[in-house]
N, C-alpha and C positions, 0 to 999 in steps of 0.2 A: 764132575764126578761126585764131590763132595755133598752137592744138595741132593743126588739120587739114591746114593749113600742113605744120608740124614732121612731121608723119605722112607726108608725100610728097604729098597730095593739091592741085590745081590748085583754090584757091579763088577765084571771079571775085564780087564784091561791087559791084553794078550800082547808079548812084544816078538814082535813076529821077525818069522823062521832069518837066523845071519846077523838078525839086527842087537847091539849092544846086549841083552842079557839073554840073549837065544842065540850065541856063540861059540863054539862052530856048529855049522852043518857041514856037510860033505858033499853037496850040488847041489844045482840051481833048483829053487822052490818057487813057482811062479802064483800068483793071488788066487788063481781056481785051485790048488794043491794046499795054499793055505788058508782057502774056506772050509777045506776037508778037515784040513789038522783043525782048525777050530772047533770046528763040530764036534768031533771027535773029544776035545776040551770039554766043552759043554756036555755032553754025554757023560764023560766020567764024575761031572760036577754035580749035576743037577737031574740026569736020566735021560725021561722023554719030554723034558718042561720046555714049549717052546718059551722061543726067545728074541729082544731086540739085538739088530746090531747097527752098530754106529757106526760111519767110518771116513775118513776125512785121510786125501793122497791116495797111496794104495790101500787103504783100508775103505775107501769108496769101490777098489773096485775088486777087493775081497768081500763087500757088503753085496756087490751085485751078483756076484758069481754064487754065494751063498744061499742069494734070494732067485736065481736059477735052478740052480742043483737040489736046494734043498728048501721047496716052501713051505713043506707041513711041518719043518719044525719053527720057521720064524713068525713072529707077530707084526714082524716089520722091520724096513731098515730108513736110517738115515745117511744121507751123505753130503757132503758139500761140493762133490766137483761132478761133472756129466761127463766124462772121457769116453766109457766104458757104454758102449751103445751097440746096439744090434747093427750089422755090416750092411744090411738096406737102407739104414735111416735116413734119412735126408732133410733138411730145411726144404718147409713148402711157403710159409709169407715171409713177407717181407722184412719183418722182427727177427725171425729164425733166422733167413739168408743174409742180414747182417749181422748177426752174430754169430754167425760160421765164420765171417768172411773177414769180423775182425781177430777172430778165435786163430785163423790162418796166419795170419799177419803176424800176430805176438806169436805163434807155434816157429815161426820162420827165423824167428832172432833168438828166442829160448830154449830151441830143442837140442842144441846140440849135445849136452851133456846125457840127454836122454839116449840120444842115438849110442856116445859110445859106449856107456853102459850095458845096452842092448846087446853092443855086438862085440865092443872088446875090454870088458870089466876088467881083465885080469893084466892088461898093459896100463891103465889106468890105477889100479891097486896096487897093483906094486911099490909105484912112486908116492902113491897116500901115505900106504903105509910105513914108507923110505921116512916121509917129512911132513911132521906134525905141521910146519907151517905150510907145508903144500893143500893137505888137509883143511887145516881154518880156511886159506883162500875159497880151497873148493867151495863149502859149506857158507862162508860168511857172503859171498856171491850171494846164493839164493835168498838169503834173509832180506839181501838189501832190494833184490829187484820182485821178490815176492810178496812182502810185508806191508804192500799201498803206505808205504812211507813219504813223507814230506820232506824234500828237497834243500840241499847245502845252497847258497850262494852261487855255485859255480857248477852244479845240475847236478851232484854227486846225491846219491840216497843217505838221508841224515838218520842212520841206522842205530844213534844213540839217543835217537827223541822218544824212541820207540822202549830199548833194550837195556838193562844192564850189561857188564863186561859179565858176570857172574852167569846171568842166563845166556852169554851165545859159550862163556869156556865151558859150560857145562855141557852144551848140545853137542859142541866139539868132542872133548871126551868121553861122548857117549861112544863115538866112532874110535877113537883113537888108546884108549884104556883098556877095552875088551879086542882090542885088533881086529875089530867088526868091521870096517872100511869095505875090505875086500868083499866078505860073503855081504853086506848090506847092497854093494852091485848088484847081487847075482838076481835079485829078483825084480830085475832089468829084463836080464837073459833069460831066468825063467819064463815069465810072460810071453816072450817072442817063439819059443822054445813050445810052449804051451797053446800059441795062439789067442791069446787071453786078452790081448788088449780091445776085444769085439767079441759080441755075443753073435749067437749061429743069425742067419735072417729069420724075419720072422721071429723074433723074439719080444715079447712083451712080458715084464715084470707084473706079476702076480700079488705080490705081499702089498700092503702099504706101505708109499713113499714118501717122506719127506725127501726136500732139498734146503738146502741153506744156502743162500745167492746173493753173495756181499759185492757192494758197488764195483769191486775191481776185477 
């Protein structure tokens, strides 16, 4: 942010709908609703000045939904992850259908938290929000098996080669200070709710794409 900043450019860094400083909403907000509200951001900000968007987790696939819905405003999007694909797409060589096919693999031991956010946020919130240390578990989880970290003696992710205690208490009580745990679910459930985690068939993005596609 800081060198785009430094460069003269207007960077707006939206903390999106449930999440820590966008607490509460009042229902589920799924990433095609909050490329809307972006917009709609943007608009008040700046007019009709199109614009980039960045976006990395679900902000990859608020970038695409954006770069759907709305191409004559953007100049382009970047994102780091391909989740968010048009419902015909398919692997056709052999590069592609191994990398579906390891993509399935890891989706098959990672997904779980995904699913029950999807479908039952608010038995899962509750208890978050019951216990802070339930909370860190949740969250320190993902850091460890997400962060292409290097390995304790005894196969354990060595999550402090990487992290201070100061950067993961902090990421912790982003969720846990503003009582955002809960609504930060919902847009789980909004997506599914939405349909959103798949573009209609027949979709091909229009704006210019980056990707960012790190070894892991």
């Amino acid at each position: 942010l800081q060198p785009l900043a430094a460069d003269g450019h207007d960077v707006v860094v939206p903390s999106l709908p449930g999440f820590a400083f966008s607490n509460p909403i009042t229902r589920p907000i799924g990433p095609r609703r909050a490329a809307a509200l972006v917009h709609g951001l943007m608009i008040q900000l700046f007019g009709d000045a199109r614009y980039f968007v960045q976006g990395g987790d679900w902000g990859h696939g608020i970038a695409a939904w954006a770069a759907h819905d709305r191409p004559d405003a953007l100049l382009g999007i970047h994102i780091n992850m391909m989740t968010v694909r048009a419902e015909d797409a398919a692997p056709t060589t052999d590069e592609e259908k191994s990398f579906a096919a390891k993509r399935a693999a890891i989706a098959d031991w990672e997904r779980a938290y995904f699913h029950e956010q999807e479908t039952r946020p608010q038995t899962l919130g509750v208890a978050m929000a019951d216990s802070p240390v339930g909370a860190a578990g949740w969250i320190l989880e993902k850091f460890g098996k997400w962060a292409d970290l290097p390995t304790t003696a005894d196969g354990a992710p060595d999550i402090w080669s990487k992290f201070s205690e100061e950067e993961l208490l902090t990421n912790i009580m982003l969720y846990i200070a503003p009582a955002s745990f809960v609504t930060a679910t919902w847009i789980y459930y909004g997506s599914r709710i939405e349909g959103s985690l798949m573009l209609p068939a027949g979709t091909r993005i229009q704006v210019p794409t980056g990707v960012a596609a790190f070894p892991d």
